[in-house]
KOLMI-851632 format. One record per residue (C-alpha): residue number from 1; chain; x, y, z; residue in three letters. Coordinates in pm, whole numbers, plus 50000, padded with zeros to 5 digits. Layout:
N
{seq NUM; mol A; c1 X; c2 Y; c3 Z; type ALA}
...
//
This chain:
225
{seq 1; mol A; c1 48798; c2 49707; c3 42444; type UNK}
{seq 2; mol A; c1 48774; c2 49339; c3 42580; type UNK}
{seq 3; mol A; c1 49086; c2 49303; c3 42581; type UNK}
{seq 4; mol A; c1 49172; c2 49587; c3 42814; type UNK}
{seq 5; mol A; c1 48858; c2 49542; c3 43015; type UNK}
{seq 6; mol A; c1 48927; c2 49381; c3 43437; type UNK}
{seq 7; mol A; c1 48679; c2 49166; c3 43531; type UNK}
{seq 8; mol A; c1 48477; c2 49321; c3 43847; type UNK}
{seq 9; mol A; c1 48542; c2 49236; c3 44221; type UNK}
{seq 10; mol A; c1 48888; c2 49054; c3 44084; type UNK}
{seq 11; mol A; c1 49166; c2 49300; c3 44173; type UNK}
{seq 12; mol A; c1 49521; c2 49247; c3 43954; type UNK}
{seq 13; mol A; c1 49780; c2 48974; c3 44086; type UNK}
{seq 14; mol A; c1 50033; c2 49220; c3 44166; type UNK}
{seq 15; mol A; c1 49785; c2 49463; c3 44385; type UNK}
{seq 16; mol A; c1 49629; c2 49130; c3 44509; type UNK}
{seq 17; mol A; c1 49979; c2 49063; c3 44654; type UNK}
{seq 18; mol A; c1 50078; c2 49348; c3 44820; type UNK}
{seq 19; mol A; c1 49737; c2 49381; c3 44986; type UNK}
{seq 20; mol A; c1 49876; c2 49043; c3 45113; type UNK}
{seq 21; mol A; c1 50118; c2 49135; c3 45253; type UNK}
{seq 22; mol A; c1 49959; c2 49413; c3 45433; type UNK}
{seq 23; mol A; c1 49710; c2 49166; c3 45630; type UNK}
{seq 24; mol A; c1 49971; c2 48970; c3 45720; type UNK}
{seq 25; mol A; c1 50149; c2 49212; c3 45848; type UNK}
{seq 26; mol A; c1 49866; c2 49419; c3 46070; type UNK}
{seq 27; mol A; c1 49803; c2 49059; c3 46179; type UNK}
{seq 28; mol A; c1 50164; c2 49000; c3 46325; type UNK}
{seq 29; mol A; c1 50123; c2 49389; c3 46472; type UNK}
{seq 30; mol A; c1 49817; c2 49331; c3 46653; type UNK}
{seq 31; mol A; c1 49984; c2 49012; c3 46777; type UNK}
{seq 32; mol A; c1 50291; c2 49148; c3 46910; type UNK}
{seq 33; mol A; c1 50041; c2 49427; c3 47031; type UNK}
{seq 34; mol A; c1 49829; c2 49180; c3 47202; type UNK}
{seq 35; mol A; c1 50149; c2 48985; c3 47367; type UNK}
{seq 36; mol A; c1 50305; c2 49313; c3 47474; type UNK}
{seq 37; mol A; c1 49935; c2 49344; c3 47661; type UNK}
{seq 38; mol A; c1 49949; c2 49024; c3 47856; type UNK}
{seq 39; mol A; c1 50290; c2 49015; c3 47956; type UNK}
{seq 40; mol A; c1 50252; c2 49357; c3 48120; type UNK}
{seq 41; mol A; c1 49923; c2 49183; c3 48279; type UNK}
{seq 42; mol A; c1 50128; c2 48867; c3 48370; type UNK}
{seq 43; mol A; c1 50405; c2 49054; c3 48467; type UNK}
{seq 44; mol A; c1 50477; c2 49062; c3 48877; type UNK}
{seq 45; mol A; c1 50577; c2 49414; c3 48993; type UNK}
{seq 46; mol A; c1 50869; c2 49465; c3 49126; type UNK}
{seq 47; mol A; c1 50908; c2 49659; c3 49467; type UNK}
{seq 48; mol A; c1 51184; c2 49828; c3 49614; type UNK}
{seq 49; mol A; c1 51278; c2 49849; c3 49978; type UNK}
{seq 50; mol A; c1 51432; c2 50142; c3 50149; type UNK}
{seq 51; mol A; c1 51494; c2 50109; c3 50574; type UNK}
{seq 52; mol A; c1 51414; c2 50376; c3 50766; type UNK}
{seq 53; mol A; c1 51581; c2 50446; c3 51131; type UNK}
{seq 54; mol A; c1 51275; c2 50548; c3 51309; type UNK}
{seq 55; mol A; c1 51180; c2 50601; c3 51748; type UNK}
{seq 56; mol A; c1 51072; c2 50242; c3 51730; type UNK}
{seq 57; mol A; c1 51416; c2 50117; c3 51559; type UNK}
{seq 58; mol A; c1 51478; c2 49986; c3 51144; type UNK}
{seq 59; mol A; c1 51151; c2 49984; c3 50979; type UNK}
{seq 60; mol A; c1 51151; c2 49883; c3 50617; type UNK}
{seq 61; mol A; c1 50908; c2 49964; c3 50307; type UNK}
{seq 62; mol A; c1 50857; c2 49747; c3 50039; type UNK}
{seq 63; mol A; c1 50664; c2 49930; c3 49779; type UNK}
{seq 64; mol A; c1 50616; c2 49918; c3 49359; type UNK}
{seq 65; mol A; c1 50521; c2 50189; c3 49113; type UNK}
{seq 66; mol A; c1 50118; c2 50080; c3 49206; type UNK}
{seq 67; mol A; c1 50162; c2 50184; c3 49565; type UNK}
{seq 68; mol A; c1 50271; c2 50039; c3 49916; type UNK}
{seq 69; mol A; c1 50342; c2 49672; c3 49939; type UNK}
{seq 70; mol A; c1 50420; c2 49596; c3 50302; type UNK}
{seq 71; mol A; c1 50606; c2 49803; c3 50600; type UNK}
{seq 72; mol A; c1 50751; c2 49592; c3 50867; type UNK}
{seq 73; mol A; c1 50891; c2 49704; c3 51187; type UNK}
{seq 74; mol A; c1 51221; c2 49477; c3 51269; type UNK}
{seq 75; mol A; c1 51227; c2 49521; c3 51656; type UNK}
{seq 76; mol A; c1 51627; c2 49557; c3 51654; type UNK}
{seq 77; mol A; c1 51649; c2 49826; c3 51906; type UNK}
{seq 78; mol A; c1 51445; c2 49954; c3 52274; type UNK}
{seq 79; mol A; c1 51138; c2 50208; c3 52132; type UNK}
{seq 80; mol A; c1 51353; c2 50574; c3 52166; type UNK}
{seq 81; mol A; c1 51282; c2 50777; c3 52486; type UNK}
{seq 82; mol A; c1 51040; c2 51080; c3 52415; type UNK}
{seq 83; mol A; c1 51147; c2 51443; c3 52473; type UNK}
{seq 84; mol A; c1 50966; c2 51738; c3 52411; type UNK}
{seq 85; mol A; c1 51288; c2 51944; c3 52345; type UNK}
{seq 86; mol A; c1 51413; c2 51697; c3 52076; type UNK}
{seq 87; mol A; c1 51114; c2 51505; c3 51893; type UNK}
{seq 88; mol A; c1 51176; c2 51159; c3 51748; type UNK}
{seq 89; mol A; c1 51274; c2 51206; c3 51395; type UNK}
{seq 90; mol A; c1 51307; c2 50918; c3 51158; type UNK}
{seq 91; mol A; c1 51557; c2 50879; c3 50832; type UNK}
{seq 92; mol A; c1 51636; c2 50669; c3 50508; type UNK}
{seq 93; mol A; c1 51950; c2 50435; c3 50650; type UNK}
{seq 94; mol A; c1 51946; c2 50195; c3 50334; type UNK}
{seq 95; mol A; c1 51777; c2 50253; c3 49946; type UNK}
{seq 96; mol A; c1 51625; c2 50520; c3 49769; type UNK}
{seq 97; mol A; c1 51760; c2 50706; c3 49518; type UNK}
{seq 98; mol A; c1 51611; c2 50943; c3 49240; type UNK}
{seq 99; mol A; c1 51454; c2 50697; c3 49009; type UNK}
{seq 100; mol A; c1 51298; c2 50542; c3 49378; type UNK}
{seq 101; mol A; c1 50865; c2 50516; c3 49306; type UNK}
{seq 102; mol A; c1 50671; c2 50780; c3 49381; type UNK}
{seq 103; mol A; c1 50450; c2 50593; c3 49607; type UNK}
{seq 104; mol A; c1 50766; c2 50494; c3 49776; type UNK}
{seq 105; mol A; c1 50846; c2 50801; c3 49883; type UNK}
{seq 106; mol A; c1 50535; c2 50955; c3 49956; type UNK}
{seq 107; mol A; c1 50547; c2 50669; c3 50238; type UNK}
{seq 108; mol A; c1 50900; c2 50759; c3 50378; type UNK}
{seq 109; mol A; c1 50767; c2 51126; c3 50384; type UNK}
{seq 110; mol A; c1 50441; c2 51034; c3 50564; type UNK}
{seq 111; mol A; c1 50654; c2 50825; c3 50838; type UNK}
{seq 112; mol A; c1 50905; c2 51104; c3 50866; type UNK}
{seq 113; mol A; c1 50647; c2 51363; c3 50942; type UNK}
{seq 114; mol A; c1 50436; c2 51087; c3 51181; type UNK}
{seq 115; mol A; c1 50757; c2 51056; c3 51389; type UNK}
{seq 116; mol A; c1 50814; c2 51442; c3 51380; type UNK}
{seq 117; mol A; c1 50462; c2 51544; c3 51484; type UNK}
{seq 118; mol A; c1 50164; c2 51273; c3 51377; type UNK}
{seq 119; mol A; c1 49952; c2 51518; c3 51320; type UNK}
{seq 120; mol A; c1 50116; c2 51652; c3 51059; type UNK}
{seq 121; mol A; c1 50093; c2 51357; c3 50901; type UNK}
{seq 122; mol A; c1 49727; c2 51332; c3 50894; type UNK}
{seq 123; mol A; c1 49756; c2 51646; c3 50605; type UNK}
{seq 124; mol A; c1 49932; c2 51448; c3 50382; type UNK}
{seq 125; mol A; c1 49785; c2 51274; c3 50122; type UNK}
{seq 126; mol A; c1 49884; c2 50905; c3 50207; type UNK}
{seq 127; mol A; c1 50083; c2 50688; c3 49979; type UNK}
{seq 128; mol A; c1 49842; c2 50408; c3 49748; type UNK}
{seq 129; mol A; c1 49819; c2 50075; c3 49890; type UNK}
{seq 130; mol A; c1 49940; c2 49760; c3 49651; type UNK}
{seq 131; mol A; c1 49883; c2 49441; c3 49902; type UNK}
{seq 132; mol A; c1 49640; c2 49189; c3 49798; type UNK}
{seq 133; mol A; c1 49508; c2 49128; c3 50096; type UNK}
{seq 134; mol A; c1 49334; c2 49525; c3 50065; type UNK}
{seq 135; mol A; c1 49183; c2 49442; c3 49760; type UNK}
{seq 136; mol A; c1 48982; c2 49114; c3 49793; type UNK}
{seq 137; mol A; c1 48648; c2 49136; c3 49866; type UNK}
{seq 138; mol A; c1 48657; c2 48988; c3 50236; type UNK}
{seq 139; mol A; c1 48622; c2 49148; c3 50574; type UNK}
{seq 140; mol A; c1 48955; c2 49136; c3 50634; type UNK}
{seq 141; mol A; c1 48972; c2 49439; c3 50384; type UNK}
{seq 142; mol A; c1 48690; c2 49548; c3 50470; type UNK}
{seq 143; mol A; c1 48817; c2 49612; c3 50847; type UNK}
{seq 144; mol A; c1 49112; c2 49755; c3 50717; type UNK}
{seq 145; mol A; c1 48991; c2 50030; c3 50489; type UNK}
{seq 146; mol A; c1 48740; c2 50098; c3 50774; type UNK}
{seq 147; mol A; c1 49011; c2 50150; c3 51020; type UNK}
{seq 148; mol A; c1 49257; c2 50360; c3 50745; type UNK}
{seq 149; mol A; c1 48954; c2 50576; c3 50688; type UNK}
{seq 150; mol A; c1 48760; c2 50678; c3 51038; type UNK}
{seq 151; mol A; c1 49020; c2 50614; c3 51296; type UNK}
{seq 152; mol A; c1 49215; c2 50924; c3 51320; type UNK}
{seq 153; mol A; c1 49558; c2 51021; c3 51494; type UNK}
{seq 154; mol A; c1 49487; c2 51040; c3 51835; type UNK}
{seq 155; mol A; c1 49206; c2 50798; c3 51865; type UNK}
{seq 156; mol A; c1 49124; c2 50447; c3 51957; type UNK}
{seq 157; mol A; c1 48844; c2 50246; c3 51876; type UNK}
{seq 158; mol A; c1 48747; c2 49860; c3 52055; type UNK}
{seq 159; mol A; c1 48768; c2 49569; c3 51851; type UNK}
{seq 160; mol A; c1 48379; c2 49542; c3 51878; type UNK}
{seq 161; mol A; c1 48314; c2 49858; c3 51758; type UNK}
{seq 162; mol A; c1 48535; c2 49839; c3 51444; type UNK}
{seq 163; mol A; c1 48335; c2 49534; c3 51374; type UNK}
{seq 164; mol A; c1 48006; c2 49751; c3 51414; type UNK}
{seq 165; mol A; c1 48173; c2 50036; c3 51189; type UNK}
{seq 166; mol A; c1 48253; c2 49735; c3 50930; type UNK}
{seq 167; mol A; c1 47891; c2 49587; c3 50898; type UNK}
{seq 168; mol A; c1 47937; c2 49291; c3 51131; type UNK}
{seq 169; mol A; c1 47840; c2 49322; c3 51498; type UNK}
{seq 170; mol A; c1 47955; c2 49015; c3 51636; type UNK}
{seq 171; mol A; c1 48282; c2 48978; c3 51454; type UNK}
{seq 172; mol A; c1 48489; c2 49149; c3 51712; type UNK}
{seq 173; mol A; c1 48745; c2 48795; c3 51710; type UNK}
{seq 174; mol A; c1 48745; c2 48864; c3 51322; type UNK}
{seq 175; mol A; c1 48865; c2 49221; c3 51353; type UNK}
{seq 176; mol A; c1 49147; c2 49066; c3 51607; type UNK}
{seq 177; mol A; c1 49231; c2 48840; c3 51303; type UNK}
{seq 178; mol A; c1 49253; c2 49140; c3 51067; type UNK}
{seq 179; mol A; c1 49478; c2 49347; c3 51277; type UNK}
{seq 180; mol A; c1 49755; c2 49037; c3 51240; type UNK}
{seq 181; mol A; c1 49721; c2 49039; c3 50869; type UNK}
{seq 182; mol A; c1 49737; c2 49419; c3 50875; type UNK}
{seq 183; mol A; c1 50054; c2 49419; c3 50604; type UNK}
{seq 184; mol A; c1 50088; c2 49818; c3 50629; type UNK}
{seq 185; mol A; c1 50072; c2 49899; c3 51013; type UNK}
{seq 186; mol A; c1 50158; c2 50238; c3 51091; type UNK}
{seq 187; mol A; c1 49947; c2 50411; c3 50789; type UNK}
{seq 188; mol A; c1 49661; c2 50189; c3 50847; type UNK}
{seq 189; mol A; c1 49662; c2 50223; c3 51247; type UNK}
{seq 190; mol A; c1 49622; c2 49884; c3 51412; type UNK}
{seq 191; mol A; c1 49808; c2 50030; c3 51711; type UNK}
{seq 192; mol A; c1 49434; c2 50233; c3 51773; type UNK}
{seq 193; mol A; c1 49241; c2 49912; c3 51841; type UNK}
{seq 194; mol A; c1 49219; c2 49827; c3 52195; type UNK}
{seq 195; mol A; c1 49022; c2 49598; c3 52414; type UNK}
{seq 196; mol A; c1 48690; c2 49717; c3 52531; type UNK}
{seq 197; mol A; c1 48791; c2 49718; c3 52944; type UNK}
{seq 198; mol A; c1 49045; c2 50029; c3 52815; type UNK}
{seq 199; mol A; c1 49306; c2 49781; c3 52789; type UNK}
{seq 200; mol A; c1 49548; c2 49870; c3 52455; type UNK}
{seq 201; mol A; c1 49548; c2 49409; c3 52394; type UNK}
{seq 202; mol A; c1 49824; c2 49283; c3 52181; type UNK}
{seq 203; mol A; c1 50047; c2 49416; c3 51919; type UNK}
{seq 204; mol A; c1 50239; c2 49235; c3 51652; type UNK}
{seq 205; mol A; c1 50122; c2 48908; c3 51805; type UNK}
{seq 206; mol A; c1 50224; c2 49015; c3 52163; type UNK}
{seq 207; mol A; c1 50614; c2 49061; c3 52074; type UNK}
{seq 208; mol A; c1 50515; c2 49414; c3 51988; type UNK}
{seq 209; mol A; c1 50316; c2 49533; c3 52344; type UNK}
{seq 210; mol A; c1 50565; c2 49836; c3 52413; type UNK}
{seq 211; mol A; c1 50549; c2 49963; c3 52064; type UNK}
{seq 212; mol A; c1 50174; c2 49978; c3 52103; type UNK}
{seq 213; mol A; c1 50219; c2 50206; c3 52412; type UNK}
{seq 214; mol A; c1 50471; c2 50407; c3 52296; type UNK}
{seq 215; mol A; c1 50254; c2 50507; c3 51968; type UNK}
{seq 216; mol A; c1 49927; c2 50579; c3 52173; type UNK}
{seq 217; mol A; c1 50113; c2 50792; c3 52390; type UNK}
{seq 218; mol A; c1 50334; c2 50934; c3 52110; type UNK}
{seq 219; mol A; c1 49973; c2 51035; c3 51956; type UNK}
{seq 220; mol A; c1 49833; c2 51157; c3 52261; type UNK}
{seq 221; mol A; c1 50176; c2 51370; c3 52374; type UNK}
{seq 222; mol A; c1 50178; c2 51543; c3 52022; type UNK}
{seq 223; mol A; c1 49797; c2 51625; c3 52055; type UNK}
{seq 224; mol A; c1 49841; c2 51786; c3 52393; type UNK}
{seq 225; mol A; c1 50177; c2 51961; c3 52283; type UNK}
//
């Protein structure tokens, strides 16, 4: 009987080995696990760009599976003449492609249909935003969620109001500054803030005045159409 008899708590080498073994290896699991984690965190995004041939000239989207990075409006040609019989239309010139983000597209749709008719546009569901500068806690953001959310197609608000509408009164100059750091013009509507007298103020830093004009009235020809 003694002989035959394990003592208790004290499993045999042999099992004592292979459970081991199995530590070790959930260990090195849960570590490649764990490094497969952070390098996703770490891990940049990687956007795409596509170029659009829109009314106002080349305008091109950079944009990643988490939304809308930046659109930027080149200025290569004169803002197109408007016609009632043939409405400005806008189309993919460069990128895209099946495997092309959803988020991506969703943008080139909304600026196709904005060009078309802009309110049209204001029924689609609008792509996500992936820009830093939209997702720190500052007024900057602030201002620009503000204006993406209240100020509709076809309407204008002052710089001092905006600042009202985003919690601080007397930072109409602020609201100036977040209109030139606006990375996504277009969807989120800089072209609506205008100067108190009436006046539409810059665009784009002044080198985009015109292009200002030609969207209010592109809003406002649509909405009487």
């Amino acid at each position: 009987m003694g002989r035959t008899q394990l003592h208790e708590g004290r499993p045999q080498p042999r099992f004592e080995s292979r459970m081991a073994r199995s530590v070790s290896q959930d260990r090195q699991m849960r570590g490649q696990e764990g490094a497969e984690m952070r390098k996703r965190r770490e891990s940049p995004c990687a956007p795409e760009t596509v170029a659009v041939l829109s009314p106002l000239g080349t305008i091109r989207v950079h944009a990643c599976e988490s939304g809308v990075h930046a659109i930027q409006i080149l200025m290569d040609v004169a803002p197109a003449e408007r016609s009632a019989e043939a409405p400005p239309r806008c189309r993919v010139v460069n990128g895209g492609s099946a495997e092309t983000s959803p988020g991506l597209r969703r943008c080139v749709e909304w600026l196709q249909a904005y060009f078309g008719d802009p309110h049209s546009a204001g029924s689609l569901p609008p792509p996500a935003f992936h820009h830093p500068a939209l997702s720190a806690d500052m007024f900057t953001s602030r201002v620009l969620h503000v204006l993406f959310r209240d100020v509709k197609i076809g309407d204008t608000v002052s710089y001092k109001r905006l600042a009202e509408m985003a919690g601080n009164p007397r930072a109409a100059r602020a609201v100036g500054g977040a209109m030139r750091k606006n990375p996504i013009p277009l969807i989120i509507p800089c072209h609506r803030v205008i100067s108190s007298s009436g006046q539409s103020g810059p665009y784009m830093s002044g080198r985009g005045d015109h292009l200002k004009q030609w969207l209010l009235a592109h809003e406002r020809r649509r909405e009487e159409g």
